[in-house]
BAMARZA-874176 format. One record per atom (N, C-alpha, C): atom name; x negated, y, z negated; residue in one letter. Coordinates in pm, whole numbers, plus 50000, padded with zeros to 5 digits. Layout:
+------+-------+-------+-------+------+
: atom :    xx :    yy :    zz : rest :
+------+-------+-------+-------+------+
:   CA :     X :     Y :     Z :    a :
...
+------+-------+-------+-------+------+
This chain:
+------+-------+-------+-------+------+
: atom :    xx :    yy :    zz : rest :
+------+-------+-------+-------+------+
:    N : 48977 : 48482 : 49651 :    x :
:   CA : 49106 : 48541 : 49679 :    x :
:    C : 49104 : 48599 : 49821 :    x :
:    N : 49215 : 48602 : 49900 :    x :
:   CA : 49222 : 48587 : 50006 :    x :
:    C : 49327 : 48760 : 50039 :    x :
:    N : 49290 : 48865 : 50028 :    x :
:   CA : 49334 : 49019 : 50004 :    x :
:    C : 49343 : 49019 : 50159 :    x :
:    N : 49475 : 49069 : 50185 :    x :
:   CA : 49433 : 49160 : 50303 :    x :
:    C : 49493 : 49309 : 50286 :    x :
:    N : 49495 : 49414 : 50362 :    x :
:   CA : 49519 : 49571 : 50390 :    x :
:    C : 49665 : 49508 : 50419 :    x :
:    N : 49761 : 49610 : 50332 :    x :
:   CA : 49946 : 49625 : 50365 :    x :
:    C : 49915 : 49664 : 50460 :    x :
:    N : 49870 : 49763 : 50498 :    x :
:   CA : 49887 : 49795 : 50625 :    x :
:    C : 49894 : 49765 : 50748 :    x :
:    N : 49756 : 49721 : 50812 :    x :
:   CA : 49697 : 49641 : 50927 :    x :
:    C : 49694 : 49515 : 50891 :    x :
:    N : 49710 : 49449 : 50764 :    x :
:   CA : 49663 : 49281 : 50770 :    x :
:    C : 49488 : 49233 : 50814 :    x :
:    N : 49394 : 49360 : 50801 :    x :
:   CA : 49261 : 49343 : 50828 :    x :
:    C : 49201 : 49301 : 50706 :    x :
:    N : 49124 : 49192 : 50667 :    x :
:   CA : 49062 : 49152 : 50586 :    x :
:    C : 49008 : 49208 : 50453 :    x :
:    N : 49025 : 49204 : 50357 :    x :
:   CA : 48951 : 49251 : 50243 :    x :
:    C : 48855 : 49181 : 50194 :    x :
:    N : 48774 : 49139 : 50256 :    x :
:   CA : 48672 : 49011 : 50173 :    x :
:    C : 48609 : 49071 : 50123 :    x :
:    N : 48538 : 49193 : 50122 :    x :
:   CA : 48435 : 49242 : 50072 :    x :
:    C : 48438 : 49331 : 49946 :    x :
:    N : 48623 : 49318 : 49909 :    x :
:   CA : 48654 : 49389 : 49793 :    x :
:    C : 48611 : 49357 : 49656 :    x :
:    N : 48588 : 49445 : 49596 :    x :
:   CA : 48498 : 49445 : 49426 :    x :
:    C : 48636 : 49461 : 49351 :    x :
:    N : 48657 : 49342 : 49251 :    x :
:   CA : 48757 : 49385 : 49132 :    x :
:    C : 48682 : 49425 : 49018 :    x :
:    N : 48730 : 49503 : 48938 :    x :
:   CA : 48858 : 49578 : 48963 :    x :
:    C : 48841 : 49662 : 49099 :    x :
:    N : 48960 : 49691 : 49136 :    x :
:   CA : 48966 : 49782 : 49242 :    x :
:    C : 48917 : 49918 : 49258 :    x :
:    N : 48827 : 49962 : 49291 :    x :
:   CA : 48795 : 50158 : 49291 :    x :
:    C : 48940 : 50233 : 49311 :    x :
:    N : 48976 : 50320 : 49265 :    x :
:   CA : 49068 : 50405 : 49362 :    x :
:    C : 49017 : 50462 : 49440 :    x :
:    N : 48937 : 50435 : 49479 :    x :
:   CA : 48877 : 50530 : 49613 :    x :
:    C : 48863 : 50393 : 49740 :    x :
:    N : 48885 : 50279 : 49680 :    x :
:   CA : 48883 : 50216 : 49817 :    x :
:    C : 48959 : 50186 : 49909 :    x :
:    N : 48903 : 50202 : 50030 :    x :
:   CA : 48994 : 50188 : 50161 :    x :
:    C : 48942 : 50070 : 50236 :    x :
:    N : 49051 : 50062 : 50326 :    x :
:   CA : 49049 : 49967 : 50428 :    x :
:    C : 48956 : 49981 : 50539 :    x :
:    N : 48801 : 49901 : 50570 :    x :
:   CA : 48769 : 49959 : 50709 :    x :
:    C : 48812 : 49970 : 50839 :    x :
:    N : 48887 : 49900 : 50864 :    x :
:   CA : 48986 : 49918 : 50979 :    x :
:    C : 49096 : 50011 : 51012 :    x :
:    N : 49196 : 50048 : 50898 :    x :
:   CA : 49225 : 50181 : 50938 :    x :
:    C : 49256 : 50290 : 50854 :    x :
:    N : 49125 : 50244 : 50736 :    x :
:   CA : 49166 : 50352 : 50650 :    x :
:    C : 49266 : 50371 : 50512 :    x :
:    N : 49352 : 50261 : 50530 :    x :
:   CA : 49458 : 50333 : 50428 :    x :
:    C : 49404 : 50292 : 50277 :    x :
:    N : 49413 : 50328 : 50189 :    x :
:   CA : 49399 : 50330 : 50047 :    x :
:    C : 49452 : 50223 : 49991 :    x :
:    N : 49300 : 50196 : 49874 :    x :
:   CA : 49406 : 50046 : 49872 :    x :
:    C : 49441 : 50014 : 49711 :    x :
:    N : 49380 : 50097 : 49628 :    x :
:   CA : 49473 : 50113 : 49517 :    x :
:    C : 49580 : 50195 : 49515 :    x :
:    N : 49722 : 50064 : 49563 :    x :
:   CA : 49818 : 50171 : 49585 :    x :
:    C : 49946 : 50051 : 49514 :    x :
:    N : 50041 : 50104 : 49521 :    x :
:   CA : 50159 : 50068 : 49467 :    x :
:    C : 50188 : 49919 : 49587 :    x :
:    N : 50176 : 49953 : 49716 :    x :
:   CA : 50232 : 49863 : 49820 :    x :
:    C : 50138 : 49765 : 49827 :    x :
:    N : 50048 : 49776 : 49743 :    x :
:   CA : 49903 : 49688 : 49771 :    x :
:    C : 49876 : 49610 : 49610 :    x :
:    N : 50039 : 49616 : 49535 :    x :
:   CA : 49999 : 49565 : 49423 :    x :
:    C : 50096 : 49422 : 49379 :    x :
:    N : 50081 : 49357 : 49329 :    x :
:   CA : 50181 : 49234 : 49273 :    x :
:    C : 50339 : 49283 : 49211 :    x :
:    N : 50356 : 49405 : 49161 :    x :
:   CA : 50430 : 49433 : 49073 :    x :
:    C : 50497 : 49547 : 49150 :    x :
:    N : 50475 : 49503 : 49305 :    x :
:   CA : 50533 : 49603 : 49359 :    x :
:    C : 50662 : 49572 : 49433 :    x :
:    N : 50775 : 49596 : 49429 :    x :
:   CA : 50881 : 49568 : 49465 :    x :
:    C : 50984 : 49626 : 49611 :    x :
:    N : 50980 : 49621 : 49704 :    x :
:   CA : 51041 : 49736 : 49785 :    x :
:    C : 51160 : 49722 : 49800 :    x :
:    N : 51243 : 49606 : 49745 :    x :
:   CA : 51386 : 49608 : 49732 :    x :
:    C : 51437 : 49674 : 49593 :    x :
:    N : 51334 : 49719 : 49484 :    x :
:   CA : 51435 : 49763 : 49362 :    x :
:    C : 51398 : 49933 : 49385 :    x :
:    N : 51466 : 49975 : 49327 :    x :
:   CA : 51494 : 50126 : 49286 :    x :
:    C : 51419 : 50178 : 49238 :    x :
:    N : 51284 : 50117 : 49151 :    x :
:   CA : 51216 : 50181 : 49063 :    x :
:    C : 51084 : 50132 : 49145 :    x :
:    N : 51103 : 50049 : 49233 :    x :
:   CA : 50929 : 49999 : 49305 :    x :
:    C : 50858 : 49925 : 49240 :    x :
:    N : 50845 : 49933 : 49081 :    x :
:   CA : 50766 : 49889 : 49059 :    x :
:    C : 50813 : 49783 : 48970 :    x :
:    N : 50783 : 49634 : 48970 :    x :
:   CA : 50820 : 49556 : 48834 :    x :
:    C : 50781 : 49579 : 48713 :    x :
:    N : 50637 : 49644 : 48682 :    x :
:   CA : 50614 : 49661 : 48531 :    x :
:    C : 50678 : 49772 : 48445 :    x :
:    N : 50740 : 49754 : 48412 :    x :
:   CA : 50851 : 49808 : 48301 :    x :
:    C : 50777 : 49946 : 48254 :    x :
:    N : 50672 : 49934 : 48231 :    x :
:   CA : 50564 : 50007 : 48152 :    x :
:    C : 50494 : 50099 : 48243 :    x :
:    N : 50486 : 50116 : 48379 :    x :
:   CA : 50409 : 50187 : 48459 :    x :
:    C : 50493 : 50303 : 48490 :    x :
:    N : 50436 : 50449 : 48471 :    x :
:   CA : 50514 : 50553 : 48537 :    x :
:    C : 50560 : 50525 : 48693 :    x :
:    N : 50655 : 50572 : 48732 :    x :
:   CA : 50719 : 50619 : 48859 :    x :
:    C : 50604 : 50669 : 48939 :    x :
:    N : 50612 : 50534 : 49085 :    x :
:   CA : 50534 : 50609 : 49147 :    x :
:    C : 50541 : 50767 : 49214 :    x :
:    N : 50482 : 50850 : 49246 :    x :
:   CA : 50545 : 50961 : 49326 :    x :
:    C : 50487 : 50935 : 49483 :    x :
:    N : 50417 : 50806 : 49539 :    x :
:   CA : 50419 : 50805 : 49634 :    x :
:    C : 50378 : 50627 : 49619 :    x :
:    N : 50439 : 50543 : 49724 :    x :
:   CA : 50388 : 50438 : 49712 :    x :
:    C : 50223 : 50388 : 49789 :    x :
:    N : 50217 : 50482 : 49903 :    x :
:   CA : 50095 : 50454 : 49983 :    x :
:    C : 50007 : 50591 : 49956 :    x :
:    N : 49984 : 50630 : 49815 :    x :
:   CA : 49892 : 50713 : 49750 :    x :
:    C : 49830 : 50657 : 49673 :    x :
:    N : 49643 : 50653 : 49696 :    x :
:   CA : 49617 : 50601 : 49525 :    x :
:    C : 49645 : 50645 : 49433 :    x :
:    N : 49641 : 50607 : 49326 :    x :
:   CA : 49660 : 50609 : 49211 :    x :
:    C : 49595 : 50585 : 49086 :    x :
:    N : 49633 : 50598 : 48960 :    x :
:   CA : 49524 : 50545 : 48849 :    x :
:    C : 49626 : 50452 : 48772 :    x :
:    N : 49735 : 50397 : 48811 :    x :
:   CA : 49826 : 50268 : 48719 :    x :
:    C : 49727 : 50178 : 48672 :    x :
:    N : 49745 : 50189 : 48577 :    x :
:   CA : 49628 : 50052 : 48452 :    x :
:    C : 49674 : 49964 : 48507 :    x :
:    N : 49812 : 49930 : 48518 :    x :
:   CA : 49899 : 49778 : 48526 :    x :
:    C : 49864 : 49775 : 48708 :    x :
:    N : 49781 : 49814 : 48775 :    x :
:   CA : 49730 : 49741 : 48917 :    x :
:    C : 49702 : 49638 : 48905 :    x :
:    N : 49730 : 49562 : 49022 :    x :
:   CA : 49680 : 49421 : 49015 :    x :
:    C : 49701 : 49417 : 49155 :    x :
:    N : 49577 : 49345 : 49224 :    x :
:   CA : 49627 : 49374 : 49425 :    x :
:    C : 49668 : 49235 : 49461 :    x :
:    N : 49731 : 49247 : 49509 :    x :
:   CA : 49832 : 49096 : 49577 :    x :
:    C : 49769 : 49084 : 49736 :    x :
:    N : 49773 : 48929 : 49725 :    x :
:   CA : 49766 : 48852 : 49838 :    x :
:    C : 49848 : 48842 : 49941 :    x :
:    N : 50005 : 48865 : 49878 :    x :
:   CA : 50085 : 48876 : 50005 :    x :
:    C : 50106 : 49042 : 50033 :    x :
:    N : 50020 : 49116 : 50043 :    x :
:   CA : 50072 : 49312 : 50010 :    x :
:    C : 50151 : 49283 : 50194 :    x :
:    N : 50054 : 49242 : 50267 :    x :
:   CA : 50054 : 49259 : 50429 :    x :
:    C : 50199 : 49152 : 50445 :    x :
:    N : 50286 : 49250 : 50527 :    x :
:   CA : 50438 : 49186 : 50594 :    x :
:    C : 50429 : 49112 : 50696 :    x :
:    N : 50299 : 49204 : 50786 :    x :
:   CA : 50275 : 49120 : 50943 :    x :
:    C : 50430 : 49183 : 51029 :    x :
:    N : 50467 : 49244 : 50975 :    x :
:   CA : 50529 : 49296 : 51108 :    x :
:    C : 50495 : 49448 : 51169 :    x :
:    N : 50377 : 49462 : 51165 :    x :
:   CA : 50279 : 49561 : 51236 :    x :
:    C : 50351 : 49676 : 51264 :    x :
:    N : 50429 : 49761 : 51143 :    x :
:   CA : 50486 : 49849 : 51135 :    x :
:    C : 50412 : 49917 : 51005 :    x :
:    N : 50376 : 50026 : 51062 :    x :
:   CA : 50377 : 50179 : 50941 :    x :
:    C : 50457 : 50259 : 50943 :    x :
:    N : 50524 : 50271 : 50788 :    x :
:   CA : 50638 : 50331 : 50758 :    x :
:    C : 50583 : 50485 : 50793 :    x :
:    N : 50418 : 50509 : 50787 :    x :
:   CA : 50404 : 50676 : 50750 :    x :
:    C : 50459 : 50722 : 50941 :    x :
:    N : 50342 : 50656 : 51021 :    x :
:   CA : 50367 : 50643 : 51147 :    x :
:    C : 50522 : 50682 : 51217 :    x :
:    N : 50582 : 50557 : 51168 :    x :
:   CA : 50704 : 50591 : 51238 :    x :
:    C : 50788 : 50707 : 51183 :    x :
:    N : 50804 : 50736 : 51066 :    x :
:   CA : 50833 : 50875 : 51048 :    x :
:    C : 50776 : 50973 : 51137 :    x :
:    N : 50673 : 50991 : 51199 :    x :
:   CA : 50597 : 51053 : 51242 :    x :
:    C : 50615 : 51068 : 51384 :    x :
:    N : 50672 : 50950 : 51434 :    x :
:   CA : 50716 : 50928 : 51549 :    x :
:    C : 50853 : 50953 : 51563 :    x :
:    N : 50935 : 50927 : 51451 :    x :
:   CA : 51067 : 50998 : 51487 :    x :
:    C : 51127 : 51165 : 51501 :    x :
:    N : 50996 : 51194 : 51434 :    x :
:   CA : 50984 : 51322 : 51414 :    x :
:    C : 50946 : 51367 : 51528 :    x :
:    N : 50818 : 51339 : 51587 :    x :
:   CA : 50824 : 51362 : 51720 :    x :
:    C : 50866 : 51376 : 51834 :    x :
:    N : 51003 : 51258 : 51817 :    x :
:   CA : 51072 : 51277 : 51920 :    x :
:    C : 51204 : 51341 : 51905 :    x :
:    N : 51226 : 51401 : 51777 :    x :
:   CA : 51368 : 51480 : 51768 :    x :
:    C : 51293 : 51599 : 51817 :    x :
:    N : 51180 : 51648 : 51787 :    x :
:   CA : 51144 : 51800 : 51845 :    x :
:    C : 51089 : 51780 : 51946 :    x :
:    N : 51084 : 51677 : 52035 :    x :
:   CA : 51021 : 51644 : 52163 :    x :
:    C : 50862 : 51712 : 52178 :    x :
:    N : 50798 : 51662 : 52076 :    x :
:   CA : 50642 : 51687 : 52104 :    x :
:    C : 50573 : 51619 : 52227 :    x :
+------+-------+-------+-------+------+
């Protein structure tokens, strides 16, 4: 299986299934039992998640302990945007840091 990081699109080859919740990406870190890093994850519906059966995430790029994980091959968009980032950056520039 061919995993990469939602985030960066940096390789996961070296990942162990099941997934740890404690594992991260070596490149930049982000967590990779996560909602955005799963098959059943949706970012056009309302609820995020497709499995009917999984609580509400309360964060999508937080691990988590969802039984119904499963990490997807397509998690990475490739358009080399972080949602946490640019919040971060807009924020920045309304208070002119």
């Amino acid at each position: 299986m061919n995993f990469q990081c939602y985030r960066c699109g940096n390789p996961l080859a070296g990942m162990i299934l099941p997934v740890s919740r404690r594992e991260e990406c070596g490149n930049c870190g982000a967590e990779i039992h996560v909602c955005r890093m799963c098959v059943h994850y949706r970012a056009n519906r309302q609820q995020w998640c497709a499995e009917e059966r999984a609580e509400p995430p309360s964060s999508t790029e937080r691990a988590n302990f969802c039984d119904y994980f499963a990490p997807s091959e397509r998690a990475y968009s490739g358009d080399g945007s972080d949602p946490t980032q640019d919040a971060l950056d807009q924020l920045s520039s309304l208070f002119k840091d």
